[in-house]
N, CA, C and O atoms as a DFTB+ gen file, in Angstrom:
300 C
 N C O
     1  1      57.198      -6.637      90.011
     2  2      57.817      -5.694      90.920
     3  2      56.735      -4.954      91.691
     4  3      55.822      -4.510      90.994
     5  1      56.669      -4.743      92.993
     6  2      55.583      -4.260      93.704
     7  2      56.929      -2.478      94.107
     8  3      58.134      -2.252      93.998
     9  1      55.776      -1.757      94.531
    10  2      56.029      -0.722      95.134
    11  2      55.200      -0.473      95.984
    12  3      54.117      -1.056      95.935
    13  1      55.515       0.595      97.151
    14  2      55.087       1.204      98.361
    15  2      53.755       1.570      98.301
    16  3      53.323       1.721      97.158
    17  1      52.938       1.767      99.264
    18  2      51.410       2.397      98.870
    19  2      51.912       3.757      98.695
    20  3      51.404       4.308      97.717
    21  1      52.669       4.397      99.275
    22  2      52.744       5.723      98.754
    23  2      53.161       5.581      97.294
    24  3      52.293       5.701      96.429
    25  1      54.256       5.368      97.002
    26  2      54.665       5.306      95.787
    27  2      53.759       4.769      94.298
    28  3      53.870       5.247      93.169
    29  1      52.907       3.686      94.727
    30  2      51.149       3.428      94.185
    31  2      50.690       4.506      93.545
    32  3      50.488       4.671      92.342
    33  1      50.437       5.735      95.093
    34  2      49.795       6.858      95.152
    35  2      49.984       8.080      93.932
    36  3      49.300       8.849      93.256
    37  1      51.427       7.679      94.163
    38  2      51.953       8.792      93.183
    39  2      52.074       8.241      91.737
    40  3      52.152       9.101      90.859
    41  1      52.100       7.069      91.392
    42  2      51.932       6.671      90.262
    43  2      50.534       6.731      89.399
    44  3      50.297       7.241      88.305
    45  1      49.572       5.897      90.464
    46  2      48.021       5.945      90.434
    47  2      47.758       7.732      89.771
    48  3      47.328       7.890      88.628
    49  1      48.087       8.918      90.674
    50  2      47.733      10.383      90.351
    51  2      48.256      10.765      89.117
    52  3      47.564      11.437      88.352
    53  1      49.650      10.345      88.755
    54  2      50.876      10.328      87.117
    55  2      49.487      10.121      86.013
    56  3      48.868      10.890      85.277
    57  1      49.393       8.755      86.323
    58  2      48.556       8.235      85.096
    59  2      46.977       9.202      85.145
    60  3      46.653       9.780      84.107
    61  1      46.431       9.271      85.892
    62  2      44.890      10.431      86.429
    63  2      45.192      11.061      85.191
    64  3      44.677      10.903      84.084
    65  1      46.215      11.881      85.606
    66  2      46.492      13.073      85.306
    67  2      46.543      12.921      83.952
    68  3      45.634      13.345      83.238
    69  1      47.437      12.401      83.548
    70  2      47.912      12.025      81.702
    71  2      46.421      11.996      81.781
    72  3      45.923      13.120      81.847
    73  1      45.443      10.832      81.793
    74  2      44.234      10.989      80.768
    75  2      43.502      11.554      80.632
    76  3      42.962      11.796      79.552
    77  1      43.089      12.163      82.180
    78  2      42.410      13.322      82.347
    79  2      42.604      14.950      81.342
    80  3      41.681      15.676      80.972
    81  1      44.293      15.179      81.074
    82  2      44.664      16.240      81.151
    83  2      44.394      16.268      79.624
    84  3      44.158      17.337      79.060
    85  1      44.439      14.693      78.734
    86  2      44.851      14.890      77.668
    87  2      43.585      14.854      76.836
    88  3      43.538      15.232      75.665
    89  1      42.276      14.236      77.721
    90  2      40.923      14.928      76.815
    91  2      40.471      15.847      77.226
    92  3      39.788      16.508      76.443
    93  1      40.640      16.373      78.750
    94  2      40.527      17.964      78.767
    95  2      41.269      18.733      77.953
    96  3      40.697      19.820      77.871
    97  1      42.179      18.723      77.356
    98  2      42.946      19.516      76.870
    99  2      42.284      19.796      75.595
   100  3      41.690      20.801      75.202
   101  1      42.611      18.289      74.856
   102  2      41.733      18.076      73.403
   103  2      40.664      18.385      73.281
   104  3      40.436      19.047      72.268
   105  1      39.632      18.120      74.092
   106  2      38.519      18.991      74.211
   107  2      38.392      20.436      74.189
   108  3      37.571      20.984      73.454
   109  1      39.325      21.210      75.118
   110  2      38.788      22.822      74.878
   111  2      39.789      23.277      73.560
   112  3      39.641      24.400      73.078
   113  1      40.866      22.290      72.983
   114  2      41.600      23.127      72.077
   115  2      40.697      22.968      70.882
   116  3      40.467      23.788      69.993
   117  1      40.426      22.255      70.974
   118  2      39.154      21.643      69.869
   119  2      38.255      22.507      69.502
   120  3      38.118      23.079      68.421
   121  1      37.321      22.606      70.984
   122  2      35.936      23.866      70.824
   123  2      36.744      24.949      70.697
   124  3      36.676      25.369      69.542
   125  1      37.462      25.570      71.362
   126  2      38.300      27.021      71.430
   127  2      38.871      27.499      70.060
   128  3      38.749      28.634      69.598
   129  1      39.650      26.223      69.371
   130  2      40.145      27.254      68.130
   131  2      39.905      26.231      67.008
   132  3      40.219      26.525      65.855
   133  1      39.517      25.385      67.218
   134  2      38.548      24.092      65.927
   135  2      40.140      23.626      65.640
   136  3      41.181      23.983      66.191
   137  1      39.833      22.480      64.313
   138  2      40.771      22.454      64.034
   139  2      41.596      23.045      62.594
   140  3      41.559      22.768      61.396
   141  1      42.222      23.857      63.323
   142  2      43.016      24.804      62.057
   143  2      44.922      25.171      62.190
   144  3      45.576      24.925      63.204
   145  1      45.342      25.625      61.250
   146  2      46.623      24.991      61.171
   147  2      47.127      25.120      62.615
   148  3      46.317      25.684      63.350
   149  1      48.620      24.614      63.371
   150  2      48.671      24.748      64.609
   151  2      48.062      24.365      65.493
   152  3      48.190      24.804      66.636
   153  1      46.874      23.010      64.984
   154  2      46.300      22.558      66.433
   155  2      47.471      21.712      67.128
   156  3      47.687      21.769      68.339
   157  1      48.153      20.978      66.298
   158  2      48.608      20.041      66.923
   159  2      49.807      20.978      68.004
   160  3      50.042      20.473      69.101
   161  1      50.293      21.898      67.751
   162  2      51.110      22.739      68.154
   163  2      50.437      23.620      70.240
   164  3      50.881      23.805      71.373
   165  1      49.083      23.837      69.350
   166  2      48.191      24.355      70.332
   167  2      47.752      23.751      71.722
   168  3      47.439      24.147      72.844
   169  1      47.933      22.339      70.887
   170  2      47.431      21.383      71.518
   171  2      48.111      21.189      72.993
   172  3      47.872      21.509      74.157
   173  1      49.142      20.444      72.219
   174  2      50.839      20.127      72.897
   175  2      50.883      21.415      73.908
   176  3      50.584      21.387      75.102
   177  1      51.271      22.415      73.244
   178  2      51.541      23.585      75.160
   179  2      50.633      23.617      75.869
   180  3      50.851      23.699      77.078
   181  1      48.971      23.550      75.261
   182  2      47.922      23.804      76.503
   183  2      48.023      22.297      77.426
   184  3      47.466      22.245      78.523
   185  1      48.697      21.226      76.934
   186  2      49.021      19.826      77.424
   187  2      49.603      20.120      78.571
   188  3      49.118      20.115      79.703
   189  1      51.040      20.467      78.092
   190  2      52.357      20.701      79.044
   191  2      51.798      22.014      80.125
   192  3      52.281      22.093      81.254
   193  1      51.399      22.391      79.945
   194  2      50.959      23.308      81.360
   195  2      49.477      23.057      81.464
   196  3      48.970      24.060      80.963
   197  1      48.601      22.313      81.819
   198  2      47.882      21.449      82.377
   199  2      48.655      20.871      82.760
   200  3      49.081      21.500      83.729
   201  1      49.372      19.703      82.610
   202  2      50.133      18.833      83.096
   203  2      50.852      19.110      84.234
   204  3      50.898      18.272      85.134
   205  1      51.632      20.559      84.359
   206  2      52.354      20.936      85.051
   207  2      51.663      21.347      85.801
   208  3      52.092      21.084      86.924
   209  1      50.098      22.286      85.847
   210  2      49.142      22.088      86.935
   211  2      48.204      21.351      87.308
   212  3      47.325      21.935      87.942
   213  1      48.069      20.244      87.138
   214  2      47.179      19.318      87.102
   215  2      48.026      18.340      88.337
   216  3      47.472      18.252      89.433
   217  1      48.830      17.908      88.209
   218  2      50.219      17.267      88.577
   219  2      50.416      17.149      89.894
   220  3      50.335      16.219      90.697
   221  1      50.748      18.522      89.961
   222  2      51.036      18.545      91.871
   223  2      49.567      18.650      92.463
   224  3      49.132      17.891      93.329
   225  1      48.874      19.675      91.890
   226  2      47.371      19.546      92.208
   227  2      46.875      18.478      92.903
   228  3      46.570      18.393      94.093
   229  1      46.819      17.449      91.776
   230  2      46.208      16.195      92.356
   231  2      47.189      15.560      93.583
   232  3      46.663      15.229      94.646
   233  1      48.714      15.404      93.364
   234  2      49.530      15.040      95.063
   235  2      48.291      15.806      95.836
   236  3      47.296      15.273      96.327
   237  1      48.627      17.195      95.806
   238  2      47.956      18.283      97.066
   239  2      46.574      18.004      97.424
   240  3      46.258      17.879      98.607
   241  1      45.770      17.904      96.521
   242  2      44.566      17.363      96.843
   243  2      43.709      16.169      96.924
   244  3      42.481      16.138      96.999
   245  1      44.643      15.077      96.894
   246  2      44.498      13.639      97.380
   247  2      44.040      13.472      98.735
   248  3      42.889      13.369      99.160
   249  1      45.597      13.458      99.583
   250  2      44.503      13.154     101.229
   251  2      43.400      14.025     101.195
   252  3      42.405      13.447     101.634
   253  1      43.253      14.779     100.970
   254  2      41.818      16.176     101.709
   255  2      40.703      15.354     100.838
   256  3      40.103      14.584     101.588
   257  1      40.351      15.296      99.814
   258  2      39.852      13.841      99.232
   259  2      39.440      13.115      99.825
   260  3      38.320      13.150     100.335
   261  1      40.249      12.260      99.912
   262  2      40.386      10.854     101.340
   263  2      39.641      11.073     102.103
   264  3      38.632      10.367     102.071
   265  1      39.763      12.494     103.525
   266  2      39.219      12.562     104.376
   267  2      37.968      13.132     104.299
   268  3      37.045      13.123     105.113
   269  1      38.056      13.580     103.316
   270  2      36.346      14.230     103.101
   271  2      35.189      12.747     102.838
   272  3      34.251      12.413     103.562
   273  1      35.609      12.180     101.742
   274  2      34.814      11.023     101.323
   275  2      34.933       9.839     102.692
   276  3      34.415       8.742     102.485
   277  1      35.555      10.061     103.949
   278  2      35.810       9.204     104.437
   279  2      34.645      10.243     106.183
   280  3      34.170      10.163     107.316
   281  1      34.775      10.669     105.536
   282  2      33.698      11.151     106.581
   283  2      32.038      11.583     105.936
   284  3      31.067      11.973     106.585
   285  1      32.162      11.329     104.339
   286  2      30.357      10.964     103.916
   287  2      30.194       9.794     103.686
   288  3      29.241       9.304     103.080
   289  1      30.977       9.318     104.083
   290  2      31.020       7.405     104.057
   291  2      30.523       6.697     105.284
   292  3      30.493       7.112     106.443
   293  1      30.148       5.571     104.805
   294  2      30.638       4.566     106.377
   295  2      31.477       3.390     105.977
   296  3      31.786       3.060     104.832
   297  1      31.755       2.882     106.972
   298  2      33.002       2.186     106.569
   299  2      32.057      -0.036     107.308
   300  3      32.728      -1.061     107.193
């Protein structure tokens, strides 16, 4: 099944995001409160809101991206 380049776009940023969000996350819950009872708990909400800003973020700051690297580039 193929989809749209936009639709790519927005899938391509979905997945970013998940892996990005989920060893940033693990990472500072980690250093921040080690692991002690409630990490997994700790973990999970600092997830879900990363996620929820991480998310549109990356939509919003995709093209500006694009055009920046597309003007220290040559083509």
């Amino acid at each position: 099944m193929k989809v749209s380049a936009k639709a790519a776009g927005l899938i391509s940023a979905f997945f970013m995001v998940i892996i990005l969000d989920t060893a940033m996350t693990f990472t500072m819950t980690s250093v921040l409160t080690g692991w002690t009872p409630g990490f997994a708990q700790r973990f999970a909400g600092g997830w879900l809101l990363g996620f929820a800003v991480a998310l549109p973020t990356s939509i919003v700051a995709t093209p500006l991206v694009r055009r920046i690297v597309e003007k220290l580039t040559t083509q």
